[in-house]
N, C-alpha and C positions, 0 to 999 in steps of 0.2 A: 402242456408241454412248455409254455411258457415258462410257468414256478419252477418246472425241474431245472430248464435253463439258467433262469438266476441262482439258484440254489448251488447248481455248480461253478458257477463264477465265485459265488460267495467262499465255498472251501476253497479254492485256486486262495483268493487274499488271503484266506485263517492263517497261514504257515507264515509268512513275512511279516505279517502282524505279531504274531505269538513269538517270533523271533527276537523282534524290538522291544516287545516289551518285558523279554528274558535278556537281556541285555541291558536295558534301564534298571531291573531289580538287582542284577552281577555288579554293576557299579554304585550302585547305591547301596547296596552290604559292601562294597568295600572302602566307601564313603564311611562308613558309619564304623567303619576298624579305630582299633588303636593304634594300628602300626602306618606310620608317616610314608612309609614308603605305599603300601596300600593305599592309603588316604589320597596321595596323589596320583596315581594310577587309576583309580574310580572316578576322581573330579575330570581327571583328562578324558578320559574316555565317554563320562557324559559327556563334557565339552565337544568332543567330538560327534556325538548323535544332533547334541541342539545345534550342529553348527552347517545343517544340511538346509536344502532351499525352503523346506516346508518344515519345521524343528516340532518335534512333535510333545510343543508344552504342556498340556493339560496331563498327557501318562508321564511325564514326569515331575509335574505338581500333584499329583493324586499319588506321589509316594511319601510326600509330607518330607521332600530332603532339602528344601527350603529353608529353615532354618540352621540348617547344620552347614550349609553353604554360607551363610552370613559369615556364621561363629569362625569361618576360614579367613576371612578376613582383618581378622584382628592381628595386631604389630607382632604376637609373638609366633604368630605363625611362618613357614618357608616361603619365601617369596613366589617359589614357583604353585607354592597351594594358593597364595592368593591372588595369583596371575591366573590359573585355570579356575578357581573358584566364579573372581570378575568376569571372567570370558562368559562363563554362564549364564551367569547373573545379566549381564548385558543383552543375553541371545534370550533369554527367555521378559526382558523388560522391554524389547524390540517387538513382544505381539502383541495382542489385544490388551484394552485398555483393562482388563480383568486381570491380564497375566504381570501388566505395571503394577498394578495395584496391590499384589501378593506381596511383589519385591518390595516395596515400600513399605507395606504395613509390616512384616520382616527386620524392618529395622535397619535396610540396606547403606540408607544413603550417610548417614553418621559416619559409618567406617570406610565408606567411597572417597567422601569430602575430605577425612582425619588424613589418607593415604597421601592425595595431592598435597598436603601440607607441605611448607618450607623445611619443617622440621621432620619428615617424614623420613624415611631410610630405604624408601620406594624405589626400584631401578627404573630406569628411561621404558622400557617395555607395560612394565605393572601402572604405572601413573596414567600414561596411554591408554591403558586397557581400561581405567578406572573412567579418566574424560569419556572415552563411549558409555561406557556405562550413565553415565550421572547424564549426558545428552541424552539418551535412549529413555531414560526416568522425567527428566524438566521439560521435555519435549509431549510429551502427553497431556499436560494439566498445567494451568497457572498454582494451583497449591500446591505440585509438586516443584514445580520452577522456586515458589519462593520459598517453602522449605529447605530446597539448598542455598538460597540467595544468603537465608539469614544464619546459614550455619558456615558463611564468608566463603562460597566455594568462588568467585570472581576475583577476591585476591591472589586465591592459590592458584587460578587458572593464566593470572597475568604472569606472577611468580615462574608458573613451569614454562609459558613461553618464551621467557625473558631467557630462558637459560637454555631451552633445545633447542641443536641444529637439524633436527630430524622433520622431513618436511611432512609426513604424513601426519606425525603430530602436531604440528602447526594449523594442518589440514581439519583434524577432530576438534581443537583447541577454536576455532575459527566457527567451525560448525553450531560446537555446543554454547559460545557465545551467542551465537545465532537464537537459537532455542532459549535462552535464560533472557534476552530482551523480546521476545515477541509473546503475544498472547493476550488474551482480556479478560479481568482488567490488566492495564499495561501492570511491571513489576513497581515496586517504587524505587524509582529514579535514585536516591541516594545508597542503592543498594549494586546498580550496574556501571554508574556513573566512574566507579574504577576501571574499567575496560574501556575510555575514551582514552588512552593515553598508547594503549595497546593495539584500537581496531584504527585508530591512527598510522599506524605503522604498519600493519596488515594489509591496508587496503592500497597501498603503495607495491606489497609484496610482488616477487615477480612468478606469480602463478594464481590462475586464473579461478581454480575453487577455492583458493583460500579469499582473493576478491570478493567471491560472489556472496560467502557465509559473512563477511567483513563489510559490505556493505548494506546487506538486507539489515545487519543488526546495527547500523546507526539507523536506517531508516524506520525497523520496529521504536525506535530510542524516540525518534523526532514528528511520531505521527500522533497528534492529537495532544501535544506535549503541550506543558505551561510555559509561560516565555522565560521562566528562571530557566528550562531544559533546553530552551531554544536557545539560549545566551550561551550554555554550556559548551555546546557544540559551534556556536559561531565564534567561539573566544578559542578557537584552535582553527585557526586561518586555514593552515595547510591541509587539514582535514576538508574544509569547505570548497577549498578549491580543488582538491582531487574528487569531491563530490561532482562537480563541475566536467572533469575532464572526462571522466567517466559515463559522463551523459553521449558523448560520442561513441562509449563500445558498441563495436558491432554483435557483443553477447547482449540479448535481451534480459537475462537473468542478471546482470552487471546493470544493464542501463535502466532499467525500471524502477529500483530503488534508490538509483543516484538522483532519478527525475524527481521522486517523492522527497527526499531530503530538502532536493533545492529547493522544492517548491514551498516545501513546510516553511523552512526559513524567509523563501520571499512573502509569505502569508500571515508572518509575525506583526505584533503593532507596531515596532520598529523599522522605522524604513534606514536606518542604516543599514542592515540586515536585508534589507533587499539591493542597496545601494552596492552592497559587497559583495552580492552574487555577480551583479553586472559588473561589477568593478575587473573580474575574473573573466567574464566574455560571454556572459549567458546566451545574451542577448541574439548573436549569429549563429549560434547552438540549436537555440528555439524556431528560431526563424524555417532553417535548415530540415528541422523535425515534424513541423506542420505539415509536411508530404510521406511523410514514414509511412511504410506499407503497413506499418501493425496499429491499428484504430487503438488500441491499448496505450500506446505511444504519443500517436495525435492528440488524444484526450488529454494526457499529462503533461504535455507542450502546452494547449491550449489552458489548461490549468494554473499552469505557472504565470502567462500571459495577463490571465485575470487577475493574479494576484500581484502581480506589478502594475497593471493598471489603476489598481486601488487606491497607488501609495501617493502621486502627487501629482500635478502640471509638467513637474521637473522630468519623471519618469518616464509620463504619455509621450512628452516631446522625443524623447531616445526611442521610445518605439516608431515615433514617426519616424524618425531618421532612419532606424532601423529595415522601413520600406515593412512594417509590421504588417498594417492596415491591408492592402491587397491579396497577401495570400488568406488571411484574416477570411475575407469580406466572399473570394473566389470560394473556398472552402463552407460558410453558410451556405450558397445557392447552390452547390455542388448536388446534385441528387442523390451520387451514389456515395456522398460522405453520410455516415452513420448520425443518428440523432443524439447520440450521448455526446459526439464531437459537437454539434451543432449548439448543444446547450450550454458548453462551456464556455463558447464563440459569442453568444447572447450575453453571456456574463463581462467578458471581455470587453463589448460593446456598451455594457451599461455599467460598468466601472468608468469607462473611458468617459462619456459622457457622465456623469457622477464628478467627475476629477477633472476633467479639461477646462481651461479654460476658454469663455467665448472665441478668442482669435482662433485657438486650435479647433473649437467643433468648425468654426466656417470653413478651415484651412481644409479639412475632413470631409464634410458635407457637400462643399462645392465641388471637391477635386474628380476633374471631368474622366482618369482612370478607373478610380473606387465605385462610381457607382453609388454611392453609400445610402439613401434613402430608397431606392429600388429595392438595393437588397433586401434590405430590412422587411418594405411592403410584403417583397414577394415571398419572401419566407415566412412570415404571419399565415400570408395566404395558404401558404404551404403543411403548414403545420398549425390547424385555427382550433385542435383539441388540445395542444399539449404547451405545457407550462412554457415553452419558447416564447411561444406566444403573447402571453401577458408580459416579460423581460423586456422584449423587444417591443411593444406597445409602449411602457414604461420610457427605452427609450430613445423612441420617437417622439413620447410627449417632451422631452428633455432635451432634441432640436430645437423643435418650435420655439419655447423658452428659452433657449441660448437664442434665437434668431431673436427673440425680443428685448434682450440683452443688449445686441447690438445697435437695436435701432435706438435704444435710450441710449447708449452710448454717443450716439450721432445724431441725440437730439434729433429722430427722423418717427420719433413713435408715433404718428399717424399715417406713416407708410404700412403698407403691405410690408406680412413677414416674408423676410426676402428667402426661405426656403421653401415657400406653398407653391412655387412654379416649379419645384423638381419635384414635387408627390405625383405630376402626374393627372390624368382627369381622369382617369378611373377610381380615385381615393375612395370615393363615398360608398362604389359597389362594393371595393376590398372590404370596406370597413362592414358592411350587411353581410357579407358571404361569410366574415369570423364572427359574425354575430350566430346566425344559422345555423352554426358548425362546433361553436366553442366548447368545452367540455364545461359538468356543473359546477364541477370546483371554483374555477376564474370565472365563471358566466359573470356573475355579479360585479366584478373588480375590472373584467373588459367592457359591460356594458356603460359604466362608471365613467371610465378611462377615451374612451371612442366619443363618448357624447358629450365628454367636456371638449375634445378635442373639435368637434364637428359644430359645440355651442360658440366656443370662443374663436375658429377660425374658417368655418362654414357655414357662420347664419344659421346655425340648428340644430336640435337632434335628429337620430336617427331611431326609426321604431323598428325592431325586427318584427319576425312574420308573425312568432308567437304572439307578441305584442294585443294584433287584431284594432290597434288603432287604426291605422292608414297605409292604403295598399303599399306592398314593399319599396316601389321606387320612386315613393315621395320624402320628402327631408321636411321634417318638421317645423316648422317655424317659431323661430326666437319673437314673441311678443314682446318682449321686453324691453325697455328704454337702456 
């Protein structure tokens, strides 16, 4: 009973099937006429089937009209044949990376890229139609992308926005820029680097999707970029600092890309280029975003942090100023802050130490708000498998050492380092529980790290249990003169 049952659902679909595909054949014999009026009457009326939610490309690529669709393309054809030709062409480059793939090998994108030309005789409609198209194509593949890159479809893209008022085309134009900078490997740079002068002005634009295409494609442009591409982009101020303001949208698909921009720039070996994001106000932007309800967010604030923390004494001091340090330090012990955050905060913290000067770590270290050595401990403790861990051991040994800094500073170097009263007299358990605990990767470089710190400022090392020297909570003794 069952089989009869499917069986008769099966003939119920035969008839709407057999329809469509009596329907794909009637336009494609009339595709395949001499007469111009026919010809477009067939392309329109496929266009119309590919142009349903679910377009049913494969029965209309198994008619083999794929190339005769190209061939519509060409200058001497009506423009309203290569306006429905495109429409096609785009709806069936928009599915599977098989069904791009036909269009391309096809020979599509030559007469796509020739149409937007300056010199082209293309109307405002057809050129438009052509940008989805060649978006829908460079959007699937980086060899597609640079296929059109290097057949200059970016000049002809800055060219046609330069001249329409038409905002959906600004909308596609925005889009397909988008698609032509992102992907791996990135495009080569002297190929997209004509559309800085353009997403420039876009990302100013007063509408919100043209923004968001406009900014994702400086930030595909400036992720993992060499510093010539990083220069490129900071040598156009005004772009930088709408990168900046844009870190405030309340669209996450706006403010994510802007985050990454800045941060690229503050990440550069140039610290002018970081000086110039602050210079613009990063600085209370960030500060601000360390509480963001999207951890996606917090992370890329805390990212930036670390990468201005890198850059000098000069810098750290503006983050003090800034009241950095606190949410900083609140946000590591937080429990219910994620550990991706937590890792970047590590990083933060061991730039800052890396980079401050003695006065600043004490100014840090002491300050009876921050906490700052607790934290630290108590987050080790907290986290004694995962690479925080070893960061933040790191540096804490790079207290200590500024604290020894200062006592030679002050001619006091047989004093006690003056931060061993804020670790606390639990130190030495902390230090055995991330031994017991650590993961194998850092076992070796924490037990390293702990036992220099425990030889040179606790009289000893420290044996864990694996060890089997000496019961757990003994401290090994320094023989040594």
């Amino acid at each position: 009973m069952e089989d009869i049952a499917f069986e008769s659902l099966t003939i119920k679909e035969e008839k709407p099937v057999d329809e469509l595909a009596n329907k794909i054949a009637q336009n494609v014999k009339l595709i395949y006429s001499d007469i111009m009026d026919e010809m477009v009457q067939g392309t329109t009326g496929l266009r119309k089937i590919l142009s349903v939610g679910s377009p049913p490309n494969d029965k209309v690529l198994v008619t083999g009209v794929l190339p005769r669709l190209v061939t519509f393309l060409d200058d001497s054809a009506p423009q309203i044949l290569q306006f429905e030709s495109c429409w096609c062409l785009s709806n069936i480059a928009s599915g599977t990376a098989a069904h791009t793939k036909q269009v391309v090998e096809n020979g599509a994108l030559v007469p796509l890229v020739k149409l937007l030309s300056p010199n082209s005789k293309a109307m405002e409609d057809l050129k438009e139609q052509c940008v989805w198209a060649i978006g829908n194509i460079t959007g699937e593949s980086p060899k597609y992308r640079d296929e059109a890159l290097y057949l200059g479809v970016i000049d002809h893209l800055v060219d046609f926005a330069s001249k329409t008022k038409v905002l959906n085309s600004l909308r596609i134009i925005s889009w397909t820029i988008s698609n032509l900078c992102r992907g791996k490997p990135p495009p080569p740079f002297h190929l997209v680097s004509p559309a800085l002068s353009l997403l420039e002005t876009l990302v100013h634009y007063p509408d919100q999707e043209i923004n968001i295409d406009a900014t994702w494609a400086v930030g595909h442009m400036s992720t993992n970029a060499s510093p010539e591409v990083t220069q490129c982009i900071v040598d156009r101020p005004a772009l930088v600092k709408r990168m900046v303001e844009l870190m405030l949208s309340p669209t996450q698909a706006i403010m994510v890309p802007a985050l990454r921009v800045v941060g690229n720039i503050a990440s550069s070996s140039e610290i002018e280029n970081t000086k110039l994001v602050i210079s613009f106000g990063i600085l209370p932007i960030i500060h601000g975003l360390f509480r963001h309800a999207k951890k996606t967010v917090r992370k890329e604030a805390f990212w930036i942090a670390s990468n201005i923390a890198v850059g000098s004494p000069l810098l750290i001091q503006q983050m003090i100023d800034a009241d950095f340090y606190q949410p900083i330090l609140h946000a590591l012990t937080n429990e219910n802050e994620v550990i991706e955050c937590k890792r970047e905060i590590s990083w933060i913290l061991s730039n800052t130490l890396s980079e401050a000067t003695p006065q600043q770590v004490d100014d840090l270290v002491r300050s009876p708000i921050l906490a700052f050595i607790p934290s630290i401990l108590d987050t080790m403790l907290e986290h004694p498998s995962d690479k925080i861990c070893l960061i933040l051991l790191e540096t804490f040994e790079n207290i200590l050492k500024c604290g020894d800094l200062l006592l030679e500073e002050e001619k006091k170097e047989k004093d006690l380092n003056p931060y061993l009263n804020l670790c606390g007299d639990d130190i030495i358990d902390i230090f055995k529980d991330i031994l017991l605990q650590t993961n194998e990767t850092d076992a070796l470089d924490i037990k390293y790290i702990i036992n220099d710190i425990a030889d040179k400022y606790f009289g000893g090392t420290i044996a864990s249990e694996s060890d089997g020297e000496v019961p757990e909570d003994e401290l090994v003794e320094d023989k040594s003169e």
